[in-house]
C-alpha positions as a printed NumPy array, in Angstrom:
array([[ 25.278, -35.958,  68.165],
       [ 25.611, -35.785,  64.346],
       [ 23.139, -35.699,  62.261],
       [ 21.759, -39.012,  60.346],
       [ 21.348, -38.668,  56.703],
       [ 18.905, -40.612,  54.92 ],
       [ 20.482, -40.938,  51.475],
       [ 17.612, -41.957,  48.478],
       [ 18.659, -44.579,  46.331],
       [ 19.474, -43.312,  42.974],
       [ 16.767, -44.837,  41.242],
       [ 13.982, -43.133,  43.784],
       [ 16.123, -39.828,  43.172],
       [ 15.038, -39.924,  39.319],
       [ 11.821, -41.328,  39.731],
       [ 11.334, -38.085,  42.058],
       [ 12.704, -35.751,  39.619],
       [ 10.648, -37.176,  36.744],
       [  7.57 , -36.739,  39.023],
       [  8.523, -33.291,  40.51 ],
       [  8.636, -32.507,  36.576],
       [  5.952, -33.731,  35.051],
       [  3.692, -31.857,  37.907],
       [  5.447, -28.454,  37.077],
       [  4.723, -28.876,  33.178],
       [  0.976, -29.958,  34.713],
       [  0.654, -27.09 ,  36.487],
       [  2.37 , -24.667,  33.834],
       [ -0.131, -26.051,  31.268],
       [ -2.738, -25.395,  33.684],
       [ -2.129, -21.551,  34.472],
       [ -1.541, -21.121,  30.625],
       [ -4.835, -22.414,  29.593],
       [ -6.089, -20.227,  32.578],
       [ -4.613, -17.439,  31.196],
       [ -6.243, -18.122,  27.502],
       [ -9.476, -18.096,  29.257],
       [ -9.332, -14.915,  31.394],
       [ -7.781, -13.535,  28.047],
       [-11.284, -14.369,  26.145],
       [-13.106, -13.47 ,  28.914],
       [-11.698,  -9.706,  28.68 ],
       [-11.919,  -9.97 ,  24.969],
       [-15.897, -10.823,  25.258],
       [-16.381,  -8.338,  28.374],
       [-14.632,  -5.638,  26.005],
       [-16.512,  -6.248,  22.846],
       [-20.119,  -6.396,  25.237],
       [-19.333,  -2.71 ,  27.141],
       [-18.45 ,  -1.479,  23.378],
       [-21.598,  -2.346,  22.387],
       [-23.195,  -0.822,  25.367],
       [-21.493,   1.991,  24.712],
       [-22.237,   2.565,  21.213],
       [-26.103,   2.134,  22.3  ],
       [-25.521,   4.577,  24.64 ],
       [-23.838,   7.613,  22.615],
       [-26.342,   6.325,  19.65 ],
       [-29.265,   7.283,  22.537],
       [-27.519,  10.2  ,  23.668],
       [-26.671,  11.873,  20.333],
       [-30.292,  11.566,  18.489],
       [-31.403,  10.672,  15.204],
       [-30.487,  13.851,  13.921],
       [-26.883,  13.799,  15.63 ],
       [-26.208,  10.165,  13.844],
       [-27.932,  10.998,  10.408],
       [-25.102,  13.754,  10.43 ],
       [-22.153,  11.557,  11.42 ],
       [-23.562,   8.778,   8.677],
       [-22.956,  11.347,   6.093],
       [-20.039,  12.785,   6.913],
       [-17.737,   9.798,   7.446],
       [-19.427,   6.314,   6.375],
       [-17.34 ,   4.678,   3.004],
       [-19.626,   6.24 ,   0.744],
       [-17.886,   9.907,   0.98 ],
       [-14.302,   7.925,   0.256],
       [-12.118,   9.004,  -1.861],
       [ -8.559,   7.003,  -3.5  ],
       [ -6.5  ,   8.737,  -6.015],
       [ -3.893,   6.263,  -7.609],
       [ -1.454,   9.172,  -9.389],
       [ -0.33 ,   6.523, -10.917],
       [  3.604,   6.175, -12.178],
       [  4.16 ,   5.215, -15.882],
       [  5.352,   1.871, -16.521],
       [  4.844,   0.606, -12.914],
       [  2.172,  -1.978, -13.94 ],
       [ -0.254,   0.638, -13.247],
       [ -2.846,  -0.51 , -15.948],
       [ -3.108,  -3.92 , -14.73 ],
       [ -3.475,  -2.689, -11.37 ],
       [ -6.514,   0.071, -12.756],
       [ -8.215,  -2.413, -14.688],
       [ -8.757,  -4.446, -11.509],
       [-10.516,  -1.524, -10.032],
       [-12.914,  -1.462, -13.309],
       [-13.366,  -5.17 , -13.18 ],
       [-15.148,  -4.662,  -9.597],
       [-16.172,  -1.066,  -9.788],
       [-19.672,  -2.474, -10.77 ],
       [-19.739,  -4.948,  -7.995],
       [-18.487,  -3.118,  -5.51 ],
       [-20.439,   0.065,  -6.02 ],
       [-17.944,   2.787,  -6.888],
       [-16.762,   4.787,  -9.033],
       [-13.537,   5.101, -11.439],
       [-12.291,   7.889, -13.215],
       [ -9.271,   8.791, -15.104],
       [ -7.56 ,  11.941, -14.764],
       [ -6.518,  12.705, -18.498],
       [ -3.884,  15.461, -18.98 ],
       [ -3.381,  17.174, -21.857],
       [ -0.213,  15.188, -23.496],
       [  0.388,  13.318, -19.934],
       [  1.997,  16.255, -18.35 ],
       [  2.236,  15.288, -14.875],
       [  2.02 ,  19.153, -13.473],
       [ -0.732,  21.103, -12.834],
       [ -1.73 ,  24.484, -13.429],
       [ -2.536,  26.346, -10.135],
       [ -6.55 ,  27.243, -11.611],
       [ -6.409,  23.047, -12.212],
       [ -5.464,  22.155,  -9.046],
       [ -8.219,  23.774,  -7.8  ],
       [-11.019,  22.532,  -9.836],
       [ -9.532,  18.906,  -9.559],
       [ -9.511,  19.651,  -5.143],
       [-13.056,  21.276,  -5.955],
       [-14.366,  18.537,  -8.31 ],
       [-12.931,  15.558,  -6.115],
       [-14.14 ,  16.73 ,  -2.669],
       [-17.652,  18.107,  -3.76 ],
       [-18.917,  15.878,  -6.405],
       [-21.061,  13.862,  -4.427],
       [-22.383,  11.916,  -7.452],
       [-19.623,  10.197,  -7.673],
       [-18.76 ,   9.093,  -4.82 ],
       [-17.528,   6.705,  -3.621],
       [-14.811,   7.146,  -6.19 ],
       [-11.148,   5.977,  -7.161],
       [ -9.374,   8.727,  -9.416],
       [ -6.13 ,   7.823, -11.38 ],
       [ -3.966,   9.404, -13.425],
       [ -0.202,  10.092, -13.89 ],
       [ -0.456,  13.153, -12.161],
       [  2.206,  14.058,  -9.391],
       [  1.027,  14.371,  -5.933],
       [ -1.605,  17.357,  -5.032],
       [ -1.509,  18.533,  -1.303],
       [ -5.358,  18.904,  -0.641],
       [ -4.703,  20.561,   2.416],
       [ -3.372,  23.881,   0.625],
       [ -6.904,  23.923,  -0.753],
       [ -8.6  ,  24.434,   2.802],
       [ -9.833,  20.917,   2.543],
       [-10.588,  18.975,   6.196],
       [-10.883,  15.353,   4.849],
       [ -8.658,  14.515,   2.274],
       [ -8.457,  11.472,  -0.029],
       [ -6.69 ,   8.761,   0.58 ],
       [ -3.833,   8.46 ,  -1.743],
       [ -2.109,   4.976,  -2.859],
       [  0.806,   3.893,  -5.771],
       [  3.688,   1.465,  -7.073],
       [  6.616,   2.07 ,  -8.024],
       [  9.437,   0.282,  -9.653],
       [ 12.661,  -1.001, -10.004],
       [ 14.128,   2.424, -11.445],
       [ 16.306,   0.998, -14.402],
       [ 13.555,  -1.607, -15.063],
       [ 11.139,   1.026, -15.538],
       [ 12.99 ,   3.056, -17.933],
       [ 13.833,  -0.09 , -20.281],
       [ 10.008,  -0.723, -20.127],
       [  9.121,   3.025, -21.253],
       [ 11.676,   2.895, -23.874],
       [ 10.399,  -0.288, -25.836],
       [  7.008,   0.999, -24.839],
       [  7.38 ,   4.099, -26.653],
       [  8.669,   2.31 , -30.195],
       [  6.819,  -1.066, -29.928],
       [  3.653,  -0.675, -27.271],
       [  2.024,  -3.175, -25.722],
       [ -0.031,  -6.487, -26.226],
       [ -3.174,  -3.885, -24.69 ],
       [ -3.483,  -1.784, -27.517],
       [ -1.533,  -3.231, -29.963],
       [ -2.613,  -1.51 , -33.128],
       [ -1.821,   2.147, -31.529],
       [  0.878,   3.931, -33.044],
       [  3.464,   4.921, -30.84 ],
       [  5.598,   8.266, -30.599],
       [  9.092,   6.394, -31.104],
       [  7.493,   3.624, -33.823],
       [ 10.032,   2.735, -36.574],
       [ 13.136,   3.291, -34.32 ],
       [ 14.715,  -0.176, -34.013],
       [ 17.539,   0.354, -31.866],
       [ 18.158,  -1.817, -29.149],
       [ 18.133,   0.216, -25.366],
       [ 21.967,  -1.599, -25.208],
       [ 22.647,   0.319, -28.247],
       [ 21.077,   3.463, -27.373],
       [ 22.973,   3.705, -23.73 ],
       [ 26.761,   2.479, -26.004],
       [ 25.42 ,   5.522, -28.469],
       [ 25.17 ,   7.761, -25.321],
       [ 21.262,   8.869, -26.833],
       [ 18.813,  10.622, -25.082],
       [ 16.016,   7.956, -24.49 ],
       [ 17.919,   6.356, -22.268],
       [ 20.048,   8.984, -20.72 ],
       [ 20.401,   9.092, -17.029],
       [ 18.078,  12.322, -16.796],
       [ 14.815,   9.912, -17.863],
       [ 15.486,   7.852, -14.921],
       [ 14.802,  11.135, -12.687],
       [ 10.54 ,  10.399, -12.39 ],
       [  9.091,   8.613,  -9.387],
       [ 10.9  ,  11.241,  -6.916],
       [  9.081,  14.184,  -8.691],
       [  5.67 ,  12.173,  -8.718],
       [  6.003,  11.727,  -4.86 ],
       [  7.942,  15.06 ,  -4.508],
       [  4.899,  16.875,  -5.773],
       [  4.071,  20.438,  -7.633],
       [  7.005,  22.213,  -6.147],
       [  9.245,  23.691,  -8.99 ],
       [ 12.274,  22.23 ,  -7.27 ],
       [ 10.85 ,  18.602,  -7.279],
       [ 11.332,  18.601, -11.024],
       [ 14.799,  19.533, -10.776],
       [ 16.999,  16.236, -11.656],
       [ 19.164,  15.326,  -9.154],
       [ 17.692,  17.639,  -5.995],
       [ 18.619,  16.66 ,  -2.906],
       [ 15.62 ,  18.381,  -1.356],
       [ 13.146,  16.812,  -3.859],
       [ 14.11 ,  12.932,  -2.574],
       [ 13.86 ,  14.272,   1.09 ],
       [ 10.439,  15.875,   0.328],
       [  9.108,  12.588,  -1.467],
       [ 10.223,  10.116,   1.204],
       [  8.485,  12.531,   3.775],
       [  4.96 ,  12.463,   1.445],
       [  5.336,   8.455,   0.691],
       [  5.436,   8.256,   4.868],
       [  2.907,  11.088,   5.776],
       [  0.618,  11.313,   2.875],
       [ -0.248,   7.878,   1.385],
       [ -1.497,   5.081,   3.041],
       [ -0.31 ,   2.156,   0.81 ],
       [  2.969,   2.197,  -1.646],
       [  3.56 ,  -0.97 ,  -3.452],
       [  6.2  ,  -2.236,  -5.32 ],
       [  5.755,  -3.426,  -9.477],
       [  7.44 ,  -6.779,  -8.117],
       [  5.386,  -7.817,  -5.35 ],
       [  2.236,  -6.234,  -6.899],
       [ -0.172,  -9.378,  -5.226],
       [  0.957,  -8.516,  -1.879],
       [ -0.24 ,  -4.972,  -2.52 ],
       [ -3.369,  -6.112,  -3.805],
       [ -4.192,  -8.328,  -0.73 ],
       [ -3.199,  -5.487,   1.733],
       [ -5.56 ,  -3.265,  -0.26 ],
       [ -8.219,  -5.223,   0.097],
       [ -7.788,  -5.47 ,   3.625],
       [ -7.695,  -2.098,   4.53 ],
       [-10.333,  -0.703,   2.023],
       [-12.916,  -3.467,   1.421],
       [-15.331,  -1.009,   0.208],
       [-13.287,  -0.668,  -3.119],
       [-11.157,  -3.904,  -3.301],
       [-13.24 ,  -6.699,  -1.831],
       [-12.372,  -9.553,  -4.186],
       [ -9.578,  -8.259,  -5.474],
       [ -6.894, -10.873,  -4.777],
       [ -8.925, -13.478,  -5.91 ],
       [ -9.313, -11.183,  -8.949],
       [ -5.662, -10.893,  -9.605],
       [ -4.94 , -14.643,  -8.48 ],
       [ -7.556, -15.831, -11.591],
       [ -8.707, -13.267, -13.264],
       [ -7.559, -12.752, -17.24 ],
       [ -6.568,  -9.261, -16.896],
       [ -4.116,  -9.325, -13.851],
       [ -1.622,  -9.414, -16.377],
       [ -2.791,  -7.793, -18.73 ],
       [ -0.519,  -5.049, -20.327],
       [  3.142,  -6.309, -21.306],
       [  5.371,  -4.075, -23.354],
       [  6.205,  -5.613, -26.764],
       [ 10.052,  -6.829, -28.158],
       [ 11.239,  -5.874, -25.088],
       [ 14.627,  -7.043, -23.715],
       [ 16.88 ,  -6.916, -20.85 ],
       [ 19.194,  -4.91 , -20.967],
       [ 22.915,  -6.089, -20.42 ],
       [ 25.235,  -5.814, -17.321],
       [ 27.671,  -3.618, -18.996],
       [ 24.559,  -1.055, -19.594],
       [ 23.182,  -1.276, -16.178],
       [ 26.604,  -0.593, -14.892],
       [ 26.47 ,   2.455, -16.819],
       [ 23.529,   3.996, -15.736],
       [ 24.321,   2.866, -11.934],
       [ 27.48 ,   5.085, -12.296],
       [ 25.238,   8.024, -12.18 ],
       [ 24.092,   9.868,  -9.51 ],
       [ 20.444,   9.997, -10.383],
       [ 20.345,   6.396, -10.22 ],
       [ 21.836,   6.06 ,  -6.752],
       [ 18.952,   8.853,  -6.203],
       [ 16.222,   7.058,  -7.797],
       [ 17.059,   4.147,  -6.456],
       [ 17.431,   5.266,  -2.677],
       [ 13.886,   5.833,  -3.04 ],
       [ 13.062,   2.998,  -4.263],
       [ 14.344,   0.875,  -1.58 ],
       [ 13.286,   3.313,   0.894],
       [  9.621,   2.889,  -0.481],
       [ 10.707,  -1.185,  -0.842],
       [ 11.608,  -1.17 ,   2.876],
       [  8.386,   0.432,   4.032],
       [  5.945,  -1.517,   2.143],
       [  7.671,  -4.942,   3.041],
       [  7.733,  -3.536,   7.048],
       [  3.892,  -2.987,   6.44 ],
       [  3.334,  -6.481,   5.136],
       [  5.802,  -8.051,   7.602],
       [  2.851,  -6.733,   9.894],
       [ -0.115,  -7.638,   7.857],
       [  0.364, -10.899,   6.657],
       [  1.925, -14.303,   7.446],
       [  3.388, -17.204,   4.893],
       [  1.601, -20.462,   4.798],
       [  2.355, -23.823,   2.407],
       [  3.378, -20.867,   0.167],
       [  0.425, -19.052,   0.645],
       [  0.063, -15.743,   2.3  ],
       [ -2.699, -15.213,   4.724],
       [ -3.661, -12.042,   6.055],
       [ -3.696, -11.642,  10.087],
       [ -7.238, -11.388,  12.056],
       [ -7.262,  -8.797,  14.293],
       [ -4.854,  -8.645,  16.845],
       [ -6.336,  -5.61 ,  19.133],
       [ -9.292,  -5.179,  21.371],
       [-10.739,  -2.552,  23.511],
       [-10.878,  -2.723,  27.584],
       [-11.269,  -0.807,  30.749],
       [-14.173,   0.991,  29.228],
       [-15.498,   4.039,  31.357],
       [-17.746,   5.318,  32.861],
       [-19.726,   2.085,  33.286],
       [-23.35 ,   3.79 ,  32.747],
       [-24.61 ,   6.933,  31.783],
       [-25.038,   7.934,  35.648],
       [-21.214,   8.132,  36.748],
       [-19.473,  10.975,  36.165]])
């Protein structure tokens, strides 16, 4: 006998498939919104056994054993140094710390060299370690100062400060300094400066082939990251870029860029409230987050940026400045999202789970 087919219309066919459909995106919706809840339900079972836990160890340890821990690692033993580059916007940025120092209940200090050299005596290094790490007056406290980086842990010391900076567009820098040095700034405008009276043009200095804006003054921002190694202050060392990428990686926890100076200040303030709460709204309308601007400054033209790019301590320079670009914009890619042209810093995307043992009686 063959077998009798029952064939479906066409139009029961797509009523069928439109109904077989809509119950899979029914039931899909379904075990998705099931799966939000059991996700919030870990989330709040994590966050309660955390709490249970911290009762616990706070039980376990004492009064004594928790006094202890208070003092050795709560925010009020913190310590930022900003070695702050020169003509990296770095006043603007330190006057924000001022502006909330009060408010925030820390303290700022500036590290004032004798004639701005950025190197260190070996007997200075070790008062500045000593003086940062047992001052306890002035802590909390953000240090700054265009000094090149100091490894603490040379010293002997266990906790070491946290160290932050921006840098800058190399050549843009450089053009800054130079009309800095002969006209200053709209900060201190009546100041005289070392190179006041000199009217020539940074165009006309690079055509003249002068030494303010010779390729060698580029060579700055690698030796502040490098350190106080005798070879970072060689221009052009190989060695001395390698040994400031590895310290802008390893050693600092924030490097911003002059250009994108907001986004720094809003991942500051997210990852040390207890110095820059308020900050962004600060910068965003306060008067000062501009505040410094060199004066008769102006850019310079293609044919004497093509100069200076010819050189190989501006392809230097300028590899680690896009290195340092690269790193701070994958650190914001992860810190912030865009919004109606607004950035908005993420909540917190982790949580803690499978917490054990349960009570203080398992082993």
């Amino acid at each position: 006998m063959g077998l009798l087919r029952v064939m479906m219309p066409p139009k029961l066919q797509l009523l069928a498939l439109l109904a077989f459909a809509v119950a899979m995106f029914f039931l899909e919706n379904q075990i998705q919104k099931l799966e939000e809840s059991r996700g919030k339900l870990e989330r709040a079972m994590a966050r309660h056994e955390v709490r249970e836990l911290e009762q616990r160890q706070s039980q376990d340890w004492g009064p004594r054993a928790e006094q202890s821990w208070t003092a050795a690692d709560s925010d009020e033993d913190l310590v930022v140094i900003y070695n702050r580059v020169p003509k990296t916007a770095s006043t603007s940025f330190t006057n924000i710390a001022y502006d909330l120092c009060g408010k925030n209940h820390y303290h700022v200090l500036h590290i004032n060299t004798s004639k701005n050299n950025p190197v260190m005596s070996m007997q200075d290094q070790t008062r500045f370690v000593r003086n940062v790490t047992e001052w306890r007056e002035m802590k909390p406290a953000l240090y700054h100062g265009h000094v090149s980086y100091i490894d603490f842990t040379k010293f002997g010391v266990k906790r070491k400060p946290i160290y932050i900076n921006v840098i800058r567009d190399p050549i843009e820098r450089l053009v800054s300094y130079y009309y800095f040095l002969r006209f200053g700034d709209d900060y201190r405008p009546g100041l005289r400066r070392r190179k006041q009276g000199d009217k020539k043009t940074f165009d006309e200095c690079v055509s003249a082939g002068g030494s303010d804006c010779a390729p060698e003054k580029l060579w700055l921002q690698i030796p502040f990251f490098c350190g106080h190694y005798s070879e970072c202050w060689n221009v052009g060392s190989q060695w001395a870029l390698e040994q400031a990428k590895a310290t802008l990686v390893n050693e600092y926890l924030l490097v911003g860029v002059t250009e994108e100076l907001e986004d720094f200040v809003m991942m500051l303030e997210a990852a040390l409230p207890r110095f820059f709460r308020g900050a962004t709204d600060l910068y965003r309308t306060g008067k000062k987050s501009h505040l410094r601007k060199t004066t008769e400054k102006k850019p310079p033209t293609k044919e004497s940026i093509a100069k200076l790019q010819q050189s190989s301590i501006w392809k230097m320079e300028n590899d680690f400045y896009e290195f340092a670009l690269e790193q701070f914009q994958f650190v914001r890619a992860h810190a912030v999202r865009e919004k109606d042209g607004e950035l908005y810093l993420l909540a917190q995307n982790f949580f803690y789970e499978k917490i054990y043992p349960k009570n203080r009686d398992q082993k």
